[in-house]
BASEDREN-833300 format. One record per residue: residue in one letter; x, y, z of N, C-alpha, C in turn. Coordinates in steps of 0.001 Angstrom, whole numbers, padded with zeros to 6 digits, always signed. Example, Ala and Ser with C-alpha at 12.3 -4.5 7.8 and 13.67 -1.06 7.14 Angstrom:
residues 2
A+013190-005690+007800+012300-004500+007800+013200-003300+007800
S+012850-002250+007080+013670-001060+007140+012900+000030+007870
***
This chain:
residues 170
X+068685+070594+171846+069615+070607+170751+068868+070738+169429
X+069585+071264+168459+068722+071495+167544+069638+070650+166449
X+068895+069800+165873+069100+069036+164670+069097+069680+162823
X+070019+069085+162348+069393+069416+161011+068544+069334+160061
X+067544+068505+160565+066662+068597+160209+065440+069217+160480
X+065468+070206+161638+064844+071456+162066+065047+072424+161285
X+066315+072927+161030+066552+073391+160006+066013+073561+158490
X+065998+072573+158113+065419+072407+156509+063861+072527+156617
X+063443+072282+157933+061499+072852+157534+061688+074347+157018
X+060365+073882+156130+059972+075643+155732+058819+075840+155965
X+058186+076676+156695+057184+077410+156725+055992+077347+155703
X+054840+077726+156253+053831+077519+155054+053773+078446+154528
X+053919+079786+155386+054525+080932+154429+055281+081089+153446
X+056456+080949+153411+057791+081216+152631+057748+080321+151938
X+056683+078904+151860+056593+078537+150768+055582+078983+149445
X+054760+079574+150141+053897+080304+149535+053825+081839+149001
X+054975+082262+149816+055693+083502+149218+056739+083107+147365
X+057073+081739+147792+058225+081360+147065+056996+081019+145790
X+056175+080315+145826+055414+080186+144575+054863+081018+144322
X+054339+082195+144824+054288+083819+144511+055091+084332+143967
X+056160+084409+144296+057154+085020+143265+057688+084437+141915
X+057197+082908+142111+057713+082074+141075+056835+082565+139890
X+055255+082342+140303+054462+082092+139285+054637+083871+138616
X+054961+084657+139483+054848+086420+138726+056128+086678+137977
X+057103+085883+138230+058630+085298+137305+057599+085445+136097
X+056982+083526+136250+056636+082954+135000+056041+084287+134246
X+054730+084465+134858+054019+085456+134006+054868+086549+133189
X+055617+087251+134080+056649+088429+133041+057579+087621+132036
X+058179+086413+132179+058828+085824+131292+057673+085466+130138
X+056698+085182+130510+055511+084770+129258+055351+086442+128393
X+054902+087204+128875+054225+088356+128294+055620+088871+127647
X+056961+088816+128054+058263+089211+127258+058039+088828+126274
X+058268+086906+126422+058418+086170+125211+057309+086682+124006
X+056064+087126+124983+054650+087392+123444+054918+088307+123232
X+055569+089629+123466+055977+090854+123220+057146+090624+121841
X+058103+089980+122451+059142+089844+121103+058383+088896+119943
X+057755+088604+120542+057159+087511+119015+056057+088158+118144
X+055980+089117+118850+054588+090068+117736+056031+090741+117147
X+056804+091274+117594+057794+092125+116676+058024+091184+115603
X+057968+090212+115328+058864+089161+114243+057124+088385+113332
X+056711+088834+113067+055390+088340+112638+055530+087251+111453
X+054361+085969+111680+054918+085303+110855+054374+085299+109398
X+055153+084975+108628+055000+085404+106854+054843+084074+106196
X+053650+083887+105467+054319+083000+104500+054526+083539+103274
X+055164+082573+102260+055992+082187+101449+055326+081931+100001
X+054644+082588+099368+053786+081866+098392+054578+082073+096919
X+054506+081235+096319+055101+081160+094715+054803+082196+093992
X+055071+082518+093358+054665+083933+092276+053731+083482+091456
X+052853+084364+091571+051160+084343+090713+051639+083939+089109
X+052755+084500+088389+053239+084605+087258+054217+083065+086932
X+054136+082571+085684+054371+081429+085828+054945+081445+084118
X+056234+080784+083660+056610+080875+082345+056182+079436+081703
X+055793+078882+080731+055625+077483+080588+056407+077108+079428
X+056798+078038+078391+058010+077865+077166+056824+078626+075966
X+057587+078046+075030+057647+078732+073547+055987+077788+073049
X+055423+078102+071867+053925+077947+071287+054406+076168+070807
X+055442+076317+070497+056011+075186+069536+056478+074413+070574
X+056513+074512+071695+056603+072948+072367+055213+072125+073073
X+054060+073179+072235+053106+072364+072602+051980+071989+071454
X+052357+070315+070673+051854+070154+070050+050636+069325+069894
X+049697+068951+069023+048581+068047+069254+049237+066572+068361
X+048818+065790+069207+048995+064431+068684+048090+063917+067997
X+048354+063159+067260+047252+062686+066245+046129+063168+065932
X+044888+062718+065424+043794+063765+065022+043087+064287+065802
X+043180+064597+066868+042257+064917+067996+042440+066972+067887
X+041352+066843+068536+041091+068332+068329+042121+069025+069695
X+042802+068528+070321+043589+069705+071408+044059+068400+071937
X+044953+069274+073096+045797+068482+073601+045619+068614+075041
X+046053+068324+076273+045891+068211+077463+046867+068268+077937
X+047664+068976+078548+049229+069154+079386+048893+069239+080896
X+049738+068358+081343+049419+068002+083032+051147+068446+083784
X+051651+069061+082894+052902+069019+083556+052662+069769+084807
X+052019+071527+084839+051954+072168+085871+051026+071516+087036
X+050144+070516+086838+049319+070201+087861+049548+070295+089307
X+050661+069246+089449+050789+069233+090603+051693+070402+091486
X+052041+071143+090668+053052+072311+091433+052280+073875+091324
X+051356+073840+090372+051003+075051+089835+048999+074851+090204
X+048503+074067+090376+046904+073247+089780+046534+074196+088489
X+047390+073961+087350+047019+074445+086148+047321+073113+084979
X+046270+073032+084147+046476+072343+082919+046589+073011+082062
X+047030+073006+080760+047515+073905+080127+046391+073139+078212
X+045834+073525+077452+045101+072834+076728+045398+073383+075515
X+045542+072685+074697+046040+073214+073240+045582+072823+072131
X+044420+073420+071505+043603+073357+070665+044181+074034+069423
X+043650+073596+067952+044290+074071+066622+044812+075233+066572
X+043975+076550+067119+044196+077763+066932+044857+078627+068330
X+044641+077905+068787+044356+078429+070660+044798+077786+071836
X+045445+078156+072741+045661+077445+074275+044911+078370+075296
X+044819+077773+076384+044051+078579+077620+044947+077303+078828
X+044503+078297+079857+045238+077159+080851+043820+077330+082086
X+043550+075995+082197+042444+075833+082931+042994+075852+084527
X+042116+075819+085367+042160+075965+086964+041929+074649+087287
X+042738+073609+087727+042244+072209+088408+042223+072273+089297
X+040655+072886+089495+040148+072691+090849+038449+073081+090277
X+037726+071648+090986+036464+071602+090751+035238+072788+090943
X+034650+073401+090307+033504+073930+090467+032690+073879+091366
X+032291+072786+091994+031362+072014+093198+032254+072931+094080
X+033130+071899+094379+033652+072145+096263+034919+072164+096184
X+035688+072228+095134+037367+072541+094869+038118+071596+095266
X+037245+070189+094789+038115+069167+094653+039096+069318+093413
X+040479+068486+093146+041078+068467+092235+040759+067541+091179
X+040041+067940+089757+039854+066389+088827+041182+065779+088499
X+040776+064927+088010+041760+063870+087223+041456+064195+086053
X+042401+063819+084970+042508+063865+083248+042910+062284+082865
X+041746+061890+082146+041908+060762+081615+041590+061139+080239
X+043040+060504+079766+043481+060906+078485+042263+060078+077426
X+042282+058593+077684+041531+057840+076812+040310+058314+076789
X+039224+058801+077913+038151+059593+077581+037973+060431+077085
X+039049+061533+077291+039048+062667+077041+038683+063633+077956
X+038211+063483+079251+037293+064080+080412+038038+064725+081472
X+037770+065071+082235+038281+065434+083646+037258+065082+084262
X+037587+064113+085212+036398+063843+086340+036946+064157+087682
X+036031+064204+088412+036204+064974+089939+035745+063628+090385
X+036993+063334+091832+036713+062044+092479+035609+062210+093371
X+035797+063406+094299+034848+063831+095522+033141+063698+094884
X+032716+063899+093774+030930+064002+093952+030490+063645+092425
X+031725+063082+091116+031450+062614+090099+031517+063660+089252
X+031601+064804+089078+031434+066459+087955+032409+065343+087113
X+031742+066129+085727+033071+065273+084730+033081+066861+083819
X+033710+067075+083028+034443+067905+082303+035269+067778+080990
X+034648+068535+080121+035047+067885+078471+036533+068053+078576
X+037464+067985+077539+038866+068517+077602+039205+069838+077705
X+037973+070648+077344+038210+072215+077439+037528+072477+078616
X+037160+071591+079513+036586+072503+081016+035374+072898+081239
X+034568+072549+079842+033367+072503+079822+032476+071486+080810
X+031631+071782+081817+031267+070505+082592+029528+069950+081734
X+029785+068773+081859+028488+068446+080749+027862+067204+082671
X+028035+066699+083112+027634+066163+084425+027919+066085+085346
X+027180+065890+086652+027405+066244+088020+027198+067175+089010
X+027573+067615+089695+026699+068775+090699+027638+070179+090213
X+028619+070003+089638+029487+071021+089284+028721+072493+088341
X+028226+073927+088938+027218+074162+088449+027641+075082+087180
X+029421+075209+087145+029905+075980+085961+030901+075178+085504
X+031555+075590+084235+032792+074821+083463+033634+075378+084740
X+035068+074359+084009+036209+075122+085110+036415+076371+084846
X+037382+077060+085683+037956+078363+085779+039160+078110+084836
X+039362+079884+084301+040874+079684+083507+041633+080686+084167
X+042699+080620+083609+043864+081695+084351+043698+082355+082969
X+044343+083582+083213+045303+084659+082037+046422+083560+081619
X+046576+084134+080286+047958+083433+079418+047941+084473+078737
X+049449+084892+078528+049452+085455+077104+051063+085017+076875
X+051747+085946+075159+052660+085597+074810+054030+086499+074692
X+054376+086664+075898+055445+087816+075554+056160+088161+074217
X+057044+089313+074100+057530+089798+072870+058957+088507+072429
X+059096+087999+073197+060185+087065+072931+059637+085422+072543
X+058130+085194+072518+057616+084469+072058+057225+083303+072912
X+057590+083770+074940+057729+082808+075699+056231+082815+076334
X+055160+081622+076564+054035+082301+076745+054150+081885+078606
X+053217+082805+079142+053033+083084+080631+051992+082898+081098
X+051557+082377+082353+050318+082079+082884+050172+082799+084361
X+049153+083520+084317+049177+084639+085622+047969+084387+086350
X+048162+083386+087298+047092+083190+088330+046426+084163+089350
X+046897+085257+089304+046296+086270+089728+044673+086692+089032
X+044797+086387+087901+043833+086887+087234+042922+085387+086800
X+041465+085553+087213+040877+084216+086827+039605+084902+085969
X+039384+083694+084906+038088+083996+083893+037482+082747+084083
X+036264+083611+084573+034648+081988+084665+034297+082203+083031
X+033294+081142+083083+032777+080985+081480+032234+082190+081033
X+031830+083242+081756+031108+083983+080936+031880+084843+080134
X+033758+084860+080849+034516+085861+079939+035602+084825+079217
X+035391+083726+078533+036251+082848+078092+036304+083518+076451
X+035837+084422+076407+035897+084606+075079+036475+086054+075088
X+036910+086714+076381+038039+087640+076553+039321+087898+076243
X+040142+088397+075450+041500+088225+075198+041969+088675+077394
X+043462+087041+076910+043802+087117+078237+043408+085900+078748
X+041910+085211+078567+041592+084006+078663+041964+082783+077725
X+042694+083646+076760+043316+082437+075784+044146+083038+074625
X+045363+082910+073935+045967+083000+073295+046168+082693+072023
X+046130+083131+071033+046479+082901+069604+047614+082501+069195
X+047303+080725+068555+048928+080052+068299+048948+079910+066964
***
């Protein structure tokens, strides 16, 4: 007599046929899935190099000090924006050394870098530390409507800080 549970054996074959066919499933379902996913490639998303910050007159110097220090863009933009009697430039906050981000301490007047000590006058000038140039600046200039713009596309090391483009006439 034959039981049901004679029945339900399977073979060492047909089980081994069955994970043969399984695993060559898997494989064509894998190489589909990498096929449609190169069609759809992934993109990022980056902010626009070009950046508006307002009018000459909302950035003034406080008391007698020779310029001013604006931290508004820092954290969204890594730009400080510096505003001296005649002139603004917008510096690059990001260190010289190894592209740590400094800090601006207002009461010194400095930018110091936490990672290796570089310190940095208010204009980006580095006077100590391993930092072997001032900071970097972006382009600024002042459109015809009087709104000025900062274009991170374009960067000036110290040797062209005295380039129109590296700083603006206020």
């Amino acid at each position: 007599m034959t039981t049901d549970i004679n029945k339900a054996n399977i073979s060492r074959r047909s089980l081994l046929q069955i994970a043969g066919w399984g695993s060559l499933l898997a494989t064509f379902g894998i190489a589909i899935g990498s096929g449609l996913r190169f069609l759809y490639p992934r993109v990022l998303f980056e902010k626009p190099s070009t950046f508006k910050i307002g009018a000459p007159d909302d950035f003034k110097i406080n008391g007698d000090s020779d310029y001013q220090v604006y931290e508004i863009w820092k954290a969204e933009q890594s730009v400080w924006i510096v505003r001296e009697k005649n002139r603004m430039y917008a510096l690059y906050a990001k260190c010289t050394h190894l592209g740590c981000t400094p800090n601006y301490f207002a009461d010194d007047k400095v930018f110091k870098c936490p990672c290796h000590g570089s310190q940095f006058r208010g204009n980006g000038i580095n006077f100590t530390g391993p930092a072997p140039r001032p900071l970097d600046r972006f382009n600024i200039s002042i459109s015809k409507e009087g709104i000025i713009a900062v274009d991170k596309s374009r960067v000036y090391t110290f040797k062209e800080f005295d380039k129109r483009g590296a700083y603006v006439e206020v």
